[in-house]
DSSP file (Angstrom, degrees, kcal/mol; ACC not computed):
  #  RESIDUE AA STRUCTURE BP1 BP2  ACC     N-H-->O    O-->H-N    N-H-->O    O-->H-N    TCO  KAPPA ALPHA  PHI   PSI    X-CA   Y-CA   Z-CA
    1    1 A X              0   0    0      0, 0.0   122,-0.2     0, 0.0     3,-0.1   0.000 360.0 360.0 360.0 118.9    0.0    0.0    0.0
    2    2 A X        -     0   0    0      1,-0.1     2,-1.4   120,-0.1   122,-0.2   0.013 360.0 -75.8 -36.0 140.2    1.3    3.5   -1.2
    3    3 A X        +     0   0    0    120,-3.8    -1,-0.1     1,-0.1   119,-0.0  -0.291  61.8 157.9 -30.5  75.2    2.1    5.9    1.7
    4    4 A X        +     0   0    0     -2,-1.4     2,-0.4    -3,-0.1    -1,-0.1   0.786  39.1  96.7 -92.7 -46.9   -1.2    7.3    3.4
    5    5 A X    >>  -     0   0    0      1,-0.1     4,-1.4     4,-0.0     3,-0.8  -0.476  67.7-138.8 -59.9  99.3   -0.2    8.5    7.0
    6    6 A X  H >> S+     0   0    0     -2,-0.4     4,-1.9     1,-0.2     3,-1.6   0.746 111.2  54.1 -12.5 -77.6    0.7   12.5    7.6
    7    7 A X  H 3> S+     0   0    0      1,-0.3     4,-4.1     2,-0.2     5,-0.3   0.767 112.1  38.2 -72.3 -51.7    3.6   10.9   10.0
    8    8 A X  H <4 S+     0   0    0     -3,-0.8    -1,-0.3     2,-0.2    -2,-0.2   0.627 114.6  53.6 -88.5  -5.3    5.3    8.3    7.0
    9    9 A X  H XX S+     0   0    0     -3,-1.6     3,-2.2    -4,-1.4     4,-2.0   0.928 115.0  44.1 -64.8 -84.9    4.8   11.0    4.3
   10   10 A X  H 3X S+     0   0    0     -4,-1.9     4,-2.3     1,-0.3     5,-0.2   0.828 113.9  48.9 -29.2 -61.3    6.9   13.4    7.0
   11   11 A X  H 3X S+     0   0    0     -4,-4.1     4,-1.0    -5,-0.2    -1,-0.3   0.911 111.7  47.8 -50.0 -39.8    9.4   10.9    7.7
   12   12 A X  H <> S+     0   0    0     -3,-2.2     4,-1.4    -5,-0.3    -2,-0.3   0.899 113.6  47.0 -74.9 -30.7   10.0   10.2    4.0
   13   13 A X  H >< S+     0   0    0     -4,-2.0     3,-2.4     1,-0.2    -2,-0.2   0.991 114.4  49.6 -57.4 -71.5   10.3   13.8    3.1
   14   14 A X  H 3< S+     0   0    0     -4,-2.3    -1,-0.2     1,-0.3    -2,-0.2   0.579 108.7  46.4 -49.3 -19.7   12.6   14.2    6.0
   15   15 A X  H 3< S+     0   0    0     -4,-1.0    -1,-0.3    -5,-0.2     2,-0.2   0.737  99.6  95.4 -90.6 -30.1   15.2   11.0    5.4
   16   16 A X    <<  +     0   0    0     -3,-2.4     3,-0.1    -4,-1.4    58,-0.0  -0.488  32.7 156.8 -86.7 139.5   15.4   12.3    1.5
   17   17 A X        +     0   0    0      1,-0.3    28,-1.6    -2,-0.2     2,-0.4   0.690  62.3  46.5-115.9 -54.5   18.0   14.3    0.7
   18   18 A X        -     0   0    0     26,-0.2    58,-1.8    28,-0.1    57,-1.1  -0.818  58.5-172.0 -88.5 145.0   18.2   13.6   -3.8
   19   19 A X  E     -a   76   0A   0     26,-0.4    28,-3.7    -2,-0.4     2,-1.2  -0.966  14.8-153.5-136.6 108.8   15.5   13.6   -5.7
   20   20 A X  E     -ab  77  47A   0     56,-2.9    58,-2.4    -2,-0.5     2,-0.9  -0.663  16.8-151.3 -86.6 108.7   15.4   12.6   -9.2
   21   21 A X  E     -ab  78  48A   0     26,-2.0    28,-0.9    -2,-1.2     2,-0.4  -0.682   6.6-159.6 -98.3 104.6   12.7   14.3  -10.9
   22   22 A X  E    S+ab  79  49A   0     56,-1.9    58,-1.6    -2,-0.9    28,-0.2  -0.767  84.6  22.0 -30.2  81.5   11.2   12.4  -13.9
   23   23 A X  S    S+     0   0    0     26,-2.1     9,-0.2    -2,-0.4    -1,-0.2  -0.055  86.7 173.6 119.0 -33.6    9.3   14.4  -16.4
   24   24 A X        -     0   0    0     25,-0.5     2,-0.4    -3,-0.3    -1,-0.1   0.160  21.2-142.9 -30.2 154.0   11.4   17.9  -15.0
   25   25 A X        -     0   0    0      7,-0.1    -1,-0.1     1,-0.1    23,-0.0  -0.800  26.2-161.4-114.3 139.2   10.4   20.9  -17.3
   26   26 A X  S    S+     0   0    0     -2,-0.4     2,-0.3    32,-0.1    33,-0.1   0.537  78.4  87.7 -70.6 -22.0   12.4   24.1  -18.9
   27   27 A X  S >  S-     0   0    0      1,-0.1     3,-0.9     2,-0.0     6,-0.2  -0.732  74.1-151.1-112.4 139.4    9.3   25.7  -19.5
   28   28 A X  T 3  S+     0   0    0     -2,-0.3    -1,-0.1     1,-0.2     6,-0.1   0.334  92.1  65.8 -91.9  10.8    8.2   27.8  -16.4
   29   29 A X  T 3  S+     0   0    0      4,-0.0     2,-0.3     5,-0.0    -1,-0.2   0.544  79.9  83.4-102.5   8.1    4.9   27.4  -17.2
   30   30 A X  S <> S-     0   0    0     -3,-0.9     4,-1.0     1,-0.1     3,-0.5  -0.706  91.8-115.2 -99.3 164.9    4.6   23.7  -16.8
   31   31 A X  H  > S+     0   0    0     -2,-0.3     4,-1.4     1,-0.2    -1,-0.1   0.669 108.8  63.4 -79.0 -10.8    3.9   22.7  -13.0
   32   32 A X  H  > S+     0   0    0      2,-0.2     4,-2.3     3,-0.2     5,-0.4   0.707  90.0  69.9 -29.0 -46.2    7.7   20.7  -12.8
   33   33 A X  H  > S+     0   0    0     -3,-0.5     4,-2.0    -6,-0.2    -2,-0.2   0.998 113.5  21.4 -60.2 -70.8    9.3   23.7  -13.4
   34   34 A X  H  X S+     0   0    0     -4,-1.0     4,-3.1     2,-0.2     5,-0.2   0.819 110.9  65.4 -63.8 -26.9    8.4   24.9  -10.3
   35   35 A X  H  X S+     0   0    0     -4,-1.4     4,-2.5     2,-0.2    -2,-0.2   0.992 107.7  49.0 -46.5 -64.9    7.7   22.0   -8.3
   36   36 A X  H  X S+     0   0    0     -4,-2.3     4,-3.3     1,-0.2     5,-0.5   0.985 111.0  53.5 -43.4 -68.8   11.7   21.4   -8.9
   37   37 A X  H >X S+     0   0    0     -4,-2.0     4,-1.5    -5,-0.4     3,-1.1   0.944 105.7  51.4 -26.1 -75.3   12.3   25.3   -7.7
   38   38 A X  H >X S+     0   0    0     -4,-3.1     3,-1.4     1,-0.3     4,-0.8   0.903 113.4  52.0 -35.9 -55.7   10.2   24.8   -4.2
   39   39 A X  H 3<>S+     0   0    0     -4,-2.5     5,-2.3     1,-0.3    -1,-0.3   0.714 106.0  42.4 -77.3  -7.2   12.5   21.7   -3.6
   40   40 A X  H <<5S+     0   0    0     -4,-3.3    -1,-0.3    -3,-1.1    -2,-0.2   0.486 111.6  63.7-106.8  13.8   15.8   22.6   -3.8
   41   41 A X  H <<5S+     0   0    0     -4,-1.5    -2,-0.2    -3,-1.4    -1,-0.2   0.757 100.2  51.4 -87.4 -14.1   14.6   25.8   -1.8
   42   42 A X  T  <5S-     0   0    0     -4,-0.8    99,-2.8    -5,-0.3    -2,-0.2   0.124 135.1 -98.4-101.7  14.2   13.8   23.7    0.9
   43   43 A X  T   5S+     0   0    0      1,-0.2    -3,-0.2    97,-0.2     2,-0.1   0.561  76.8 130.8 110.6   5.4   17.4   22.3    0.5
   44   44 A X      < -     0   0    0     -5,-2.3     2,-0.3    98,-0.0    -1,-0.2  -0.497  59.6-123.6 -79.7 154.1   17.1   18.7   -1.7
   45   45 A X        -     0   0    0    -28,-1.6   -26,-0.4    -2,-0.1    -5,-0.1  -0.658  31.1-166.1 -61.4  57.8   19.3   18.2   -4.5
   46   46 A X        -     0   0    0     -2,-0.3     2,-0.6   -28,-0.2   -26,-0.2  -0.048   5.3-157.9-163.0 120.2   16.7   17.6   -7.1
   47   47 A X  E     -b   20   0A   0    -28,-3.7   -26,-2.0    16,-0.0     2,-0.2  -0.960  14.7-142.3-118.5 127.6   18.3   16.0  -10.6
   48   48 A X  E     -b   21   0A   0     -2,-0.6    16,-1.0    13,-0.5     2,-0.3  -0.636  17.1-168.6 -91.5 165.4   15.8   16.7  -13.6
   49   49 A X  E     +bc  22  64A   0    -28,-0.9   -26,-2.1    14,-0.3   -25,-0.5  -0.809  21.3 148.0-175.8 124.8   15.7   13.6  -16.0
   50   50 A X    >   -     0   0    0     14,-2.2     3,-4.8    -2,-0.3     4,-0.5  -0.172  40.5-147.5 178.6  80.9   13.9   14.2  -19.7
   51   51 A X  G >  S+     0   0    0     14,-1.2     3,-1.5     1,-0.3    15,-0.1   0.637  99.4  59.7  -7.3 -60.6   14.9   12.5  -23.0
   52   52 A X  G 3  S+     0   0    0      1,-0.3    -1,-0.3    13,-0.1    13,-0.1   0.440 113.5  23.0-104.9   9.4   13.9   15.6  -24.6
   53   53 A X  G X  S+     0   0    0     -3,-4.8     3,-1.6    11,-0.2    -1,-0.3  -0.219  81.8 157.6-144.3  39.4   16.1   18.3  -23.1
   54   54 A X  T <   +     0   0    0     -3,-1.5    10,-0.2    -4,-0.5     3,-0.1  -0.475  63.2  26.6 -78.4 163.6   19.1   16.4  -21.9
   55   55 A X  T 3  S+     0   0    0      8,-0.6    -1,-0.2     1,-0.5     2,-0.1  -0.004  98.4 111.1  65.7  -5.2   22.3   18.0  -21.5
   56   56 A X  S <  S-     0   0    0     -3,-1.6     7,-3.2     7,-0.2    -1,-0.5  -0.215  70.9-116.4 -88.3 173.7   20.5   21.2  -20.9
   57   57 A X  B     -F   62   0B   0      5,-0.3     2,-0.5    -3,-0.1     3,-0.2  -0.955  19.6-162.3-163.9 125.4   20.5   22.7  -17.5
   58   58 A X  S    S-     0   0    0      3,-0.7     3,-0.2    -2,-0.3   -10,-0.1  -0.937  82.7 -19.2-135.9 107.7   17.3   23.2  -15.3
   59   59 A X  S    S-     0   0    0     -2,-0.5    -1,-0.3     1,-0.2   -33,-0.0   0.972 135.2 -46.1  36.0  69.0   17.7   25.8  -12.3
   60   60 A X  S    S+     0   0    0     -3,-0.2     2,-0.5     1,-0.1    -1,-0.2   0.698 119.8 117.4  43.6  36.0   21.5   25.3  -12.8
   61   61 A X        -     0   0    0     -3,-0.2    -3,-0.7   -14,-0.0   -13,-0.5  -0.811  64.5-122.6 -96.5  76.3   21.1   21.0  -13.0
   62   62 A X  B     -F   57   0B   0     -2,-0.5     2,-0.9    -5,-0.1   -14,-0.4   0.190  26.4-128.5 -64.6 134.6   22.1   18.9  -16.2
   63   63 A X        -     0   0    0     -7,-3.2    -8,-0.6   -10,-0.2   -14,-0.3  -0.646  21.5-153.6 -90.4 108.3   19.3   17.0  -17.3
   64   64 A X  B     -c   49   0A   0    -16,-1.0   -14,-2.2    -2,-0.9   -13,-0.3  -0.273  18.4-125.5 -77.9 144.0   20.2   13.2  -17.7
   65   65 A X  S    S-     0   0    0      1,-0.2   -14,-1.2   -16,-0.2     2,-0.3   0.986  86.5  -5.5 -38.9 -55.0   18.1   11.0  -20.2
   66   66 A X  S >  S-     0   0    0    -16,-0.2     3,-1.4   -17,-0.1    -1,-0.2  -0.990  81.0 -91.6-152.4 131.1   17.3    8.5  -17.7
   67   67 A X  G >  S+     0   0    0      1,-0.3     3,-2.9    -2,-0.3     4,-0.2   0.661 109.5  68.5 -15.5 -50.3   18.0    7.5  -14.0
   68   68 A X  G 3  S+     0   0    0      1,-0.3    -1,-0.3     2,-0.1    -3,-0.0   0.270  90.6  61.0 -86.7  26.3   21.0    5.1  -14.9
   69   69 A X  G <  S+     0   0    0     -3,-1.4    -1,-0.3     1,-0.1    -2,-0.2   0.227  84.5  80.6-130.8  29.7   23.0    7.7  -15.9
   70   70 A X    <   -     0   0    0     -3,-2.9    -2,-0.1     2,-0.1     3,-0.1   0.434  65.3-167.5 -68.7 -15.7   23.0    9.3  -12.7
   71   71 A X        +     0   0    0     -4,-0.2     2,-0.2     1,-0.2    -3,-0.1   0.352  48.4  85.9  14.0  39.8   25.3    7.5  -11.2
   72   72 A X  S    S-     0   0    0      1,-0.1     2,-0.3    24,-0.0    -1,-0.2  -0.439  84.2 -75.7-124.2-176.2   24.9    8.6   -7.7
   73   73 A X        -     0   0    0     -2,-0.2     2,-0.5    -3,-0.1    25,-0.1  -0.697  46.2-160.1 -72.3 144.0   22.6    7.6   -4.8
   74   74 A X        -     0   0    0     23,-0.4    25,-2.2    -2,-0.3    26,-0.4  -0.908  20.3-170.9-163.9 139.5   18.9    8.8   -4.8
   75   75 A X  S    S+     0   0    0    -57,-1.1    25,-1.3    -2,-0.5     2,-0.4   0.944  73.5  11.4 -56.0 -70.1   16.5    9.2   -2.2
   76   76 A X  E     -ad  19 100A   0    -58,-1.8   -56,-2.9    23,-0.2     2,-0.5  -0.806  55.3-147.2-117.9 137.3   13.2   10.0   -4.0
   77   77 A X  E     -ad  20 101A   0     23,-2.5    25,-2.8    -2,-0.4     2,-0.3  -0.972  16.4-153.0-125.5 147.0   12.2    9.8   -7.7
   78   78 A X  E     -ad  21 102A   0    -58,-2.4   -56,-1.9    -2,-0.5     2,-0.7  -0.855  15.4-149.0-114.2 144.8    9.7   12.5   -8.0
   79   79 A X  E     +a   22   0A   0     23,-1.6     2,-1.8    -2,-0.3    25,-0.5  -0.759  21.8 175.1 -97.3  75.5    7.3   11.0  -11.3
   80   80 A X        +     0   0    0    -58,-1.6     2,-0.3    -2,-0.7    23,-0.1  -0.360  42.7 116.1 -94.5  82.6    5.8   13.9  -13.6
   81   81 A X  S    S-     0   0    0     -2,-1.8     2,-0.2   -58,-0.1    -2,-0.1  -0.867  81.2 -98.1-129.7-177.5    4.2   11.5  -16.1
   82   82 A X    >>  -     0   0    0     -2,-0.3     4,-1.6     1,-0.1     3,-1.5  -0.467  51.6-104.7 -96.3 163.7    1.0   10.7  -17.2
   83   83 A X  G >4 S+     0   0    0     23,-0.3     3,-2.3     1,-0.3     4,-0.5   0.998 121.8  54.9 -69.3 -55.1   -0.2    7.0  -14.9
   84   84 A X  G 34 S+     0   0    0      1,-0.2     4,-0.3     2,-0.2     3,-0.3   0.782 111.1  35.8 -42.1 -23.4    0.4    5.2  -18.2
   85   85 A X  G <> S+     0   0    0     -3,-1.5     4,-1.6     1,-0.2    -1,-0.2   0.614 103.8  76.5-105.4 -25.6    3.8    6.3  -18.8
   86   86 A X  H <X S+     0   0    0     -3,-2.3     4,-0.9    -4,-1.6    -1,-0.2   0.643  79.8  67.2 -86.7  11.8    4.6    6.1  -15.0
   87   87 A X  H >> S+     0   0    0     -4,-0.5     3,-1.9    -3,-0.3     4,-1.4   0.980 102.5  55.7 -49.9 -70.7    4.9    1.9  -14.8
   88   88 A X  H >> S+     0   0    0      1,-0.3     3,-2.8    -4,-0.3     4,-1.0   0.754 110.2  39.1 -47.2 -67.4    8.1    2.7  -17.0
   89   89 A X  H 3X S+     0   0    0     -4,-1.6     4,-1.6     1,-0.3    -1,-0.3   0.548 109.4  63.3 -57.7 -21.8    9.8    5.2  -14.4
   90   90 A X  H << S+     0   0    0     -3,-1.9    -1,-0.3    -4,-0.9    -2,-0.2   0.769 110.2  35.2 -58.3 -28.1    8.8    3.2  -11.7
   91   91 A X  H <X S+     0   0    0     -3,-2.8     4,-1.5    -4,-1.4    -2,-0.2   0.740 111.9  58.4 -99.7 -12.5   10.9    0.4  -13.0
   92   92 A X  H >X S+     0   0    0     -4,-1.0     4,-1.9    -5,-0.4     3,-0.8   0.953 109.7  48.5 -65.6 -51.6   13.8    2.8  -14.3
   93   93 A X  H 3X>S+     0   0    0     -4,-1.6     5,-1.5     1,-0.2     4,-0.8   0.871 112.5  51.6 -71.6 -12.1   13.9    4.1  -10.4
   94   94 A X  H 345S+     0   0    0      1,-0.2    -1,-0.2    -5,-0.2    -2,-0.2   0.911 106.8  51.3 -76.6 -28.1   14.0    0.2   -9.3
   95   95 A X  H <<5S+     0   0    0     -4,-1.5    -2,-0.2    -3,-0.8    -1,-0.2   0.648 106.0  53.5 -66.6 -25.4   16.6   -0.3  -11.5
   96   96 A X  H  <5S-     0   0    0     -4,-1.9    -1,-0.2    -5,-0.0    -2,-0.1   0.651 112.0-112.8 -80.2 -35.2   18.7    2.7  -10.0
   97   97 A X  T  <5 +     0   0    0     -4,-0.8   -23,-0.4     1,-0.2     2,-0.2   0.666  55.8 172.1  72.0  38.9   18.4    1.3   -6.7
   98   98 A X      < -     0   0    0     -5,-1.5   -23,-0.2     1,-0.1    -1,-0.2  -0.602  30.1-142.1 -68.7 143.8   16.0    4.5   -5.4
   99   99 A X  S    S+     0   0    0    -25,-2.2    23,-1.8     1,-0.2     2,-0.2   0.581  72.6  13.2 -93.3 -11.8   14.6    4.0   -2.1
  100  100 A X  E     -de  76 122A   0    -25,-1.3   -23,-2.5   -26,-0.4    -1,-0.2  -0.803  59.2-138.3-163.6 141.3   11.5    5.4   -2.8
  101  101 A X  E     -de  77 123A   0     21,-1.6    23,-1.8    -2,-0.2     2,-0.5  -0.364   6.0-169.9 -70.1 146.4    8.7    6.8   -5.5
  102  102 A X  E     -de  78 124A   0    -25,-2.8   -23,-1.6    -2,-0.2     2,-0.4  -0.928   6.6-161.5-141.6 141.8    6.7    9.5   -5.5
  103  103 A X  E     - e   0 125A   0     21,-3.0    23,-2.8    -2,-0.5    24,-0.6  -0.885  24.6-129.3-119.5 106.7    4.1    9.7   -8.1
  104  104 A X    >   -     0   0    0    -25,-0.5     3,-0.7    -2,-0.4    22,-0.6   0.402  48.4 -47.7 -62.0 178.5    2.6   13.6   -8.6
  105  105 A X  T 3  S+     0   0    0      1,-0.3    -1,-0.2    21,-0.3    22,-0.1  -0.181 128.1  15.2 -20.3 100.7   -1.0   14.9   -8.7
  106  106 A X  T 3  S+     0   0    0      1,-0.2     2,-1.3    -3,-0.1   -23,-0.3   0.572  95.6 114.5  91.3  -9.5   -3.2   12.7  -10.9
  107  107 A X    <   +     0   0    0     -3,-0.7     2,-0.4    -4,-0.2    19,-0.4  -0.204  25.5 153.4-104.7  68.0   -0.9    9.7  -11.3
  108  108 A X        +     0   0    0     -2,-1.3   -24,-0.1    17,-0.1   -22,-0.1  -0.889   6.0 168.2 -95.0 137.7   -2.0    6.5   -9.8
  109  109 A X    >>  -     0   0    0     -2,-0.4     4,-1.0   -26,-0.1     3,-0.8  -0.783   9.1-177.6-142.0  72.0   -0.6    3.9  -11.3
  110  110 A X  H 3> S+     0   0    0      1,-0.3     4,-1.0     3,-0.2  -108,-0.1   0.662  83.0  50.9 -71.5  -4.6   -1.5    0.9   -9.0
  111  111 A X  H 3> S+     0   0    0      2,-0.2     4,-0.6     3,-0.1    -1,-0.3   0.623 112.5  48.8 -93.4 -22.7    0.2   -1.9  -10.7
  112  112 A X  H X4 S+     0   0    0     -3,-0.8     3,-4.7     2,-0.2     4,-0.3   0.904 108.7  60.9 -54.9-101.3    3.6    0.4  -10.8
  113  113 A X  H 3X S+     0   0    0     -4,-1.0     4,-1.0     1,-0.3    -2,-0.2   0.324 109.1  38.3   5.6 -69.3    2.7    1.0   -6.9
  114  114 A X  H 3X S+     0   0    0     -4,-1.0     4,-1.6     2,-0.2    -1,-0.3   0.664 115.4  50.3 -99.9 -22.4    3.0   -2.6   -6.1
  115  115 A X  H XX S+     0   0    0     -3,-4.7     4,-2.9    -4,-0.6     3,-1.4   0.937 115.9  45.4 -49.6 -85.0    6.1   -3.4   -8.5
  116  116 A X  H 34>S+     0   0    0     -4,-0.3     5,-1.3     1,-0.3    -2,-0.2   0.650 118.7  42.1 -16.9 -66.2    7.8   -0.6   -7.0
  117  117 A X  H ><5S+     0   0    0     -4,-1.0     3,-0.5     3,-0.3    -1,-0.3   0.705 109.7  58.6 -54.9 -51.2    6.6   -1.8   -3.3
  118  118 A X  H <<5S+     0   0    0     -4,-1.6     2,-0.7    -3,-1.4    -2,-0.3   0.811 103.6  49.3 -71.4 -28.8    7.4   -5.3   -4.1
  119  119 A X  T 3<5S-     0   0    0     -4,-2.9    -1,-0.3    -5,-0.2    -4,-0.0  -0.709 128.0 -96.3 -97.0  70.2   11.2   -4.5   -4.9
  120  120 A X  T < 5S+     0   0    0     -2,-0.7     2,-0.4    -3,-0.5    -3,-0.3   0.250  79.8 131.3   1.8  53.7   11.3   -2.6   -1.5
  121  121 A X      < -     0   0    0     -5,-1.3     2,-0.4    -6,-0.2   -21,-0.2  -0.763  56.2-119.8-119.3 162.1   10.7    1.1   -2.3
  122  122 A X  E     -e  100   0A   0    -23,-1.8   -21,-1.6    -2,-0.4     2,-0.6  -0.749  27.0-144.7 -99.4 162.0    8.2    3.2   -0.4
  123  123 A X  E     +e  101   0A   0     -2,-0.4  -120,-3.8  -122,-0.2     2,-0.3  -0.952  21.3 179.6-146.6 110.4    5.4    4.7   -2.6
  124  124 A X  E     +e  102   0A   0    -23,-1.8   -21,-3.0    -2,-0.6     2,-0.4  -0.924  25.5 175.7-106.3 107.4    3.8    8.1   -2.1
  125  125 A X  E     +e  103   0A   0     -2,-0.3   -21,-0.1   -23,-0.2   -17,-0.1  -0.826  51.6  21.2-162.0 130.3    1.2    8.4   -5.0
  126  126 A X  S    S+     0   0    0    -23,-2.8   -21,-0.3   -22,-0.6     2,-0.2   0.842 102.9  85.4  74.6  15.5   -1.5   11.0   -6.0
  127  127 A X        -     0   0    0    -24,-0.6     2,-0.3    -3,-0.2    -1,-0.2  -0.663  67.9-135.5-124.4-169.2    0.3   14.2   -3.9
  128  128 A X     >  -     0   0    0    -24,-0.2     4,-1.2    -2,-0.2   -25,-0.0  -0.925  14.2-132.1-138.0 167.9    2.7   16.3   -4.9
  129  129 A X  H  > S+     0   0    0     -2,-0.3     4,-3.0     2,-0.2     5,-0.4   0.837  99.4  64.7 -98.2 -38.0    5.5   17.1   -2.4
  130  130 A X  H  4 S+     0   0    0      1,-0.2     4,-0.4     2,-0.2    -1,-0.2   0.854 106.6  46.6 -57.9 -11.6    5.6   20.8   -2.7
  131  131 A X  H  > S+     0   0    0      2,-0.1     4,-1.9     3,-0.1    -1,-0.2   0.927 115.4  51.9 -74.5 -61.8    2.1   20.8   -1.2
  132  132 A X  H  X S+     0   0    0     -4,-1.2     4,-1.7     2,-0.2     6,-0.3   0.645  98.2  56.0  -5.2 -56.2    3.4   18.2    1.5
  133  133 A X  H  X>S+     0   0    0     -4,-3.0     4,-1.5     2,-0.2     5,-0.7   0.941 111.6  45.0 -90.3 -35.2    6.3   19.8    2.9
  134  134 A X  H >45S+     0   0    0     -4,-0.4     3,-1.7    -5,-0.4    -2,-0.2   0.986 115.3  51.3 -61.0 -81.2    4.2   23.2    4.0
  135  135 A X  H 3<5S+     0   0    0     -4,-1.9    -2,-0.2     1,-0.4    -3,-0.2   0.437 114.4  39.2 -66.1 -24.8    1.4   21.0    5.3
  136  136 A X  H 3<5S-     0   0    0     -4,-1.7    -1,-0.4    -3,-0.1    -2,-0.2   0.537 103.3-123.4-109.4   0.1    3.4   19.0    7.4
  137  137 A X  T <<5 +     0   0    0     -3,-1.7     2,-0.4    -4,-1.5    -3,-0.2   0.482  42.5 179.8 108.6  -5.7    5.5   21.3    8.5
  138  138 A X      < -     0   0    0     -5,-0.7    -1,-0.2    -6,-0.3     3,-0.1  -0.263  26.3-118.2 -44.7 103.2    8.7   19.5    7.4
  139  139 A X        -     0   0    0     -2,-0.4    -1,-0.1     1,-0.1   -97,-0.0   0.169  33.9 -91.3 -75.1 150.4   12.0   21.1    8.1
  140  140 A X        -     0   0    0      1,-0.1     2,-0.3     2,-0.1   -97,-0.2  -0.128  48.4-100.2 -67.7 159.5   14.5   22.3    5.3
  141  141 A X              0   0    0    -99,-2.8    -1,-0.1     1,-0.3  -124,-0.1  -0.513 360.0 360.0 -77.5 135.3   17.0   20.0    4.3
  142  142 A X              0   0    0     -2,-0.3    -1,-0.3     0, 0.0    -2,-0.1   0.086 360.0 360.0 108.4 360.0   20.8   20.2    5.6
């Protein structure tokens, strides 16, 4: 079962420190664009990932193709895809060794969920974090 509880939402914000965001934008009118902005004001590292603007640089970040060529640790992978599309990124961030998903506003994808779940990752699904971290009160990162 995706994450539900105020307290294990809080906790998960609060253990992540990178966040690969799936879906990340250039354009400041799509909701990514900012979403990415909020979090690395509240102190995350936030790595944008998008086939269609890699090598490009998003609020001073290079944008990788895909998760495995991050080659770091990562916390969170933040989903902005559509639920169809987000099975795929679920399994890219399994592949990565991410310790947890988070799937935005308007994505359920419950058969992702339980892949995702089943390989040990925690699963936050149908919020968005920037919403989150203000509502629970979660304290900036570092």
């Amino acid at each position: 079962m995706p994450l539900t509880r105020d307290e294990d939402i809080k906790a998960l914000l609060e253990e992540t420190r990178t966040i690969a965001m799936i879906g990340a934008s250039d354009r400041p009118d799509r909701p990514s664009y900012g979403v990415m902005a909020f979090l690395q004001r509240q102190g995350y590292r936030v790595i944008p990932v998008n086939p269609q603007i890699t090598g490009e640089h998003v609020h001073g970040e290079f944008v990788f193709r895909e998760l495995s060529q991050i080659g770091e640790p990562i916390d969170l992978v933040d989903i902005f895809r559509r639920p169809g599309a987000a099975g795929e990124a679920v399994d890219e961030a399994i592949a990565a060794g991410a310790k947890a998903v988070w799937m935005q506003l308007g994505v359920i994808n419950a058969e992702a969920a339980a892949r995702a779940e089943a390989a040990g990752l925690k699963v936050v699904m149908d919020r968005c974090p920037a919403i989150e971290i203000p509502r629970l009160g979660v304290a900036k990162v570092g």
